[in-house]
KESE-592328 format. One line per 5 residues: number of its first residue (from 1); for each residue x, y, z of C-alpha. Coordinates in nm, 4 decimals, always signed. Layout:
<sites>
NUM) X,Y,Z | ...
</sites>
This chain:
<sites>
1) +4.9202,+6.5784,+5.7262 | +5.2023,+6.8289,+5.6288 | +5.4494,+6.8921,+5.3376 | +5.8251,+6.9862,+5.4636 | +6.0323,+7.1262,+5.1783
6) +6.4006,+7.2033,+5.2228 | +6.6830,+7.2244,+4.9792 | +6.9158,+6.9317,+4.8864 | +7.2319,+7.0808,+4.9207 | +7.4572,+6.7980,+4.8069
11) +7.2628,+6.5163,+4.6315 | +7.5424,+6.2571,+4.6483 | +7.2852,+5.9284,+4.7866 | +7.3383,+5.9683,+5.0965 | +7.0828,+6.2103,+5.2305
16) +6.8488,+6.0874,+5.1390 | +6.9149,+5.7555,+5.1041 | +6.6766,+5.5616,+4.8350 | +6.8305,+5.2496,+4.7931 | +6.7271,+4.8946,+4.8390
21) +6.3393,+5.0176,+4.7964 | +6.3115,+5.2414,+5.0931 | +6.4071,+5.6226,+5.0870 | +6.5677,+5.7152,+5.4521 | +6.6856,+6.0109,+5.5779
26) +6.8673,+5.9429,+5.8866 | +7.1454,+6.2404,+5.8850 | +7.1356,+6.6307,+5.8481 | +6.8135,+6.8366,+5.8620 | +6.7350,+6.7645,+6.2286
31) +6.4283,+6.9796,+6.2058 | +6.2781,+6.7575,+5.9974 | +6.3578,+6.4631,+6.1487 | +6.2508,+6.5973,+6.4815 | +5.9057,+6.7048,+6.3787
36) +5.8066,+6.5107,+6.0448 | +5.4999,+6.2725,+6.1569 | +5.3789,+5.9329,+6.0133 | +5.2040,+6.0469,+5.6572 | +5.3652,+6.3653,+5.6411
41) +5.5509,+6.4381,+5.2843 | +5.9173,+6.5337,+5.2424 | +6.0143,+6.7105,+4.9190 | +6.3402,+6.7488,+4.8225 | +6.4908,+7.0029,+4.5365
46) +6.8077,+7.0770,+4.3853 | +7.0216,+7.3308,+4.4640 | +7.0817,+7.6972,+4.2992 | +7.4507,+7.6994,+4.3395 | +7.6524,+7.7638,+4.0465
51) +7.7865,+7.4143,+4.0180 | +7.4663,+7.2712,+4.0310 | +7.1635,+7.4728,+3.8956 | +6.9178,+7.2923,+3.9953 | +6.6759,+7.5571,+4.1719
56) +6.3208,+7.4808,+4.1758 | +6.4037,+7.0562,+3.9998 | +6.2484,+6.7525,+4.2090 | +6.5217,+6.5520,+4.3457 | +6.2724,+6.3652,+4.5668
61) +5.9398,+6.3345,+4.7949 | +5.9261,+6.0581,+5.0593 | +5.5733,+6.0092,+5.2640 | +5.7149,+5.8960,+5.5940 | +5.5584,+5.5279,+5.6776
66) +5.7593,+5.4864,+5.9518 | +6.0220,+5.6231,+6.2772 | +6.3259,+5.4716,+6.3899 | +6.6066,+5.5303,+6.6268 | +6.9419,+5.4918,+6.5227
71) +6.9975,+5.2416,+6.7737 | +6.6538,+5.0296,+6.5760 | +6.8053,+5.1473,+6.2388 | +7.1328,+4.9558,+6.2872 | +7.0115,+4.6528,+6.4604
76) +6.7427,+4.5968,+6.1901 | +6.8526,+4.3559,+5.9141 | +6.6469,+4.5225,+5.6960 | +6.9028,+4.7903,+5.6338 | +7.2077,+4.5737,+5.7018
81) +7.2365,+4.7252,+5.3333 | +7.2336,+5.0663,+5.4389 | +7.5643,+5.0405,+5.6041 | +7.8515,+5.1890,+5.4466 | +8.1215,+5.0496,+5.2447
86) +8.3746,+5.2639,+5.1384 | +8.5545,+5.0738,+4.8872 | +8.2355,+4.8986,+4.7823 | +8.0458,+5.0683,+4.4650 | +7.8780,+5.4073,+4.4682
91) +7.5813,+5.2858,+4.5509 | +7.7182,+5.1151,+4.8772 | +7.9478,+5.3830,+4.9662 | +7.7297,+5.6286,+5.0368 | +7.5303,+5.3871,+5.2926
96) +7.3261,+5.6433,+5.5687 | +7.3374,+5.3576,+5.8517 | +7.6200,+5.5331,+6.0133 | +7.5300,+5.5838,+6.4282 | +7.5526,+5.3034,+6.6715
101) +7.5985,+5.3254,+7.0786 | +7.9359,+5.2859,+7.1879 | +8.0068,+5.0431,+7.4410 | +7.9512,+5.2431,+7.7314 | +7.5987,+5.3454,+7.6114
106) +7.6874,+5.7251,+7.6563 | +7.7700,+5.8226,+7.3320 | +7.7972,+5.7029,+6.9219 | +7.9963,+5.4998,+6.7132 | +8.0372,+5.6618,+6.3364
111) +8.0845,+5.4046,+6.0516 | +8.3498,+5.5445,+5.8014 | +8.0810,+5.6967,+5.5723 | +8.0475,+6.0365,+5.4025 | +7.9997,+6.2373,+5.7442
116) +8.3508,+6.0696,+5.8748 | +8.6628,+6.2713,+5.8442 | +8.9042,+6.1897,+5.5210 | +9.1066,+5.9521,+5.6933 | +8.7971,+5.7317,+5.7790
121) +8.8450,+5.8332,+6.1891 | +8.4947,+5.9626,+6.3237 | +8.3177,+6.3499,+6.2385 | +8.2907,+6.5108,+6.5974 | +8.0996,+6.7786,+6.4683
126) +7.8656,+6.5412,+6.2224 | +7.8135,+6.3122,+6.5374 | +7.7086,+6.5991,+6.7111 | +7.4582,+6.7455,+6.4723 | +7.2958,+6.4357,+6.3305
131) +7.2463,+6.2624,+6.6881 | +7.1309,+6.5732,+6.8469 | +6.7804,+6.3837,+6.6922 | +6.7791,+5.9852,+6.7627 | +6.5640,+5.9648,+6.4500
136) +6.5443,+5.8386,+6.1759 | +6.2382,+5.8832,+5.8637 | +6.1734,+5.5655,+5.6507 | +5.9580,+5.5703,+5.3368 | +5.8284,+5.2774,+5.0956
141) +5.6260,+5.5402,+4.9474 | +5.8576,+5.7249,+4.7539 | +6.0091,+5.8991,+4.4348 | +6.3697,+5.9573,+4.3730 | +6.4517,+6.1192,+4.0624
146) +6.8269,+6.3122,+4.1557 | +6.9654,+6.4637,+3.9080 | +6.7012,+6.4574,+3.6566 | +6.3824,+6.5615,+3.8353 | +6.1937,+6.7982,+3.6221
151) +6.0275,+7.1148,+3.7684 | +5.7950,+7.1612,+4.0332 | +5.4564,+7.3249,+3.8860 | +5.4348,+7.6829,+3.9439 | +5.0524,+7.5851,+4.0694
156) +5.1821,+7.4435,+4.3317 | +5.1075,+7.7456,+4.6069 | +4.9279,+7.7908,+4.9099 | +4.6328,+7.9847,+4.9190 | +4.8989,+8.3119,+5.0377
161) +5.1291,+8.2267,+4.6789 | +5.3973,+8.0703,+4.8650 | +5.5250,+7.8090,+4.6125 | +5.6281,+7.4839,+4.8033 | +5.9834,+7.4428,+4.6454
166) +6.2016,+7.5923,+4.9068 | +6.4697,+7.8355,+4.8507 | +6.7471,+7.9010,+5.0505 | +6.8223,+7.7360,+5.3796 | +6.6151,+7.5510,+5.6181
171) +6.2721,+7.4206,+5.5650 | +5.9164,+7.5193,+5.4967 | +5.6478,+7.3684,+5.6238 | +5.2797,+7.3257,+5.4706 | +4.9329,+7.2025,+5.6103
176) +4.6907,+7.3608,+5.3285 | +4.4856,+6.9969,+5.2473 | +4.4033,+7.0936,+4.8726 | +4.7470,+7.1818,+4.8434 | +4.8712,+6.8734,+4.9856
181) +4.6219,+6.6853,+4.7468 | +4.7434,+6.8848,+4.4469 | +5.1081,+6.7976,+4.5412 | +4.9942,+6.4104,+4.5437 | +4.8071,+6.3831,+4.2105
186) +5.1401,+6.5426,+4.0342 | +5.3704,+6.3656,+4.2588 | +5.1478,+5.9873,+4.1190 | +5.2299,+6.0855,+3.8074 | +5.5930,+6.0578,+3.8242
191) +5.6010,+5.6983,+3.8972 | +5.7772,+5.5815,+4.2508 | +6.0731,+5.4163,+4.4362 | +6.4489,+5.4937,+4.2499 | +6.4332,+5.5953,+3.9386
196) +6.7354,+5.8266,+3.8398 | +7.0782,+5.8885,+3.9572 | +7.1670,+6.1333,+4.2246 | +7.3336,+6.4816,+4.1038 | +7.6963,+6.3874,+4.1966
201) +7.6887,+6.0955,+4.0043 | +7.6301,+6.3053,+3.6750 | +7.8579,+6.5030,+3.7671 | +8.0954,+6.1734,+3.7981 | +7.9809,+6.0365,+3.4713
206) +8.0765,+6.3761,+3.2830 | +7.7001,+6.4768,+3.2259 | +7.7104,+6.8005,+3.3631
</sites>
């Protein structure tokens, strides 16, 4: 079992996605999604940037229960939901089922959705990065606290000191056991599935 930790950058709902009582993460950080296994944790925390200041706050951790394609993900009605609906509410808007074959089975479809361009038409560039790994991570073992997640324990270290928030860009990885198990037992304690609103809905409501 491992621990990847990376930096939400923009917690709008969409990445991750932990609505309908599964978390997904089906777009951006394609080095997770290409290496994250079965029972492996994914910790998410909020940015440092000056409109956020969230450095070193849980946003989320998802223990990946299962793979998917994209082709599987959009074919499954059990994330019909997951689809995007632009002029739907907040929560449907920022659905993360987005990538479907196009009809001659060489290349992807983009649902208008938060990686499209503003006019709705399709992202070349978002196409490009998020396909570049056909897969998708599903939890029903989750926490999703956005905007409100307190602080991850300064215990939390492997045996060199490295703390397991992640700072910066791109991802750190952990396979310590007893820090894995620490991470857990805190991580219990915070209850599970959604719980609190992403960042950029705060920021909508005039919290911030």
């Amino acid at each position: 079992m491992k621990l990847h930790s990376y930096v939400v950058r923009y917690d709008s709902g969409f990445a991750p996605n932990p609505f309908y009582g599964v978390c997904t993460l089906a777009t951006c950080k394609p080095g997770i999604r290409k290496t994250a296994s079965i029972g492996d944790w994914i910790v998410g925390s909020g940015s440092g940037d000056r409109g956020v200041r969230r450095a070193g706050h849980l946003v989320y951790a998802m223990r990946v229960t299962e793979t998917l394609t994209f082709e599987q993900y959009s074919a499954d009605p059990r994330f019909e939901k997951k689809k995007p609906f632009r002029n739907g509410s907040r929560r449907q808007s920022c659905g993360d089922n987005i990538y479907f074959p196009n009809v001659s089975g060489n290349g992807w479809n983009q649902r208008d959705s938060f990686h499209s361009n503003v006019d709705g038409t399709a992202s070349q560039a978002h196409i490009t990065r998020d396909t570049g790994v056909n897969r998708v991570l599903v939890s029903d073992d989750f926490v999703y606290l956005g905007g409100y997640g307190p602080s991850l324990p300064s215990t939390l270290r492997d045996s060199k000191g490295k703390h397991i928030c992640k700072a910066g860009i791109g991802r750190a990885v952990f396979d310590e056991q007893p820090l894995i198990a620490q991470f857990e037992q805190w991580i219990r304690s915070l209850g599970s599935g959604y719980q609190e609103a992403p960042f950029e809905w705060r920021k909508l409501r005039g919290m911030i």
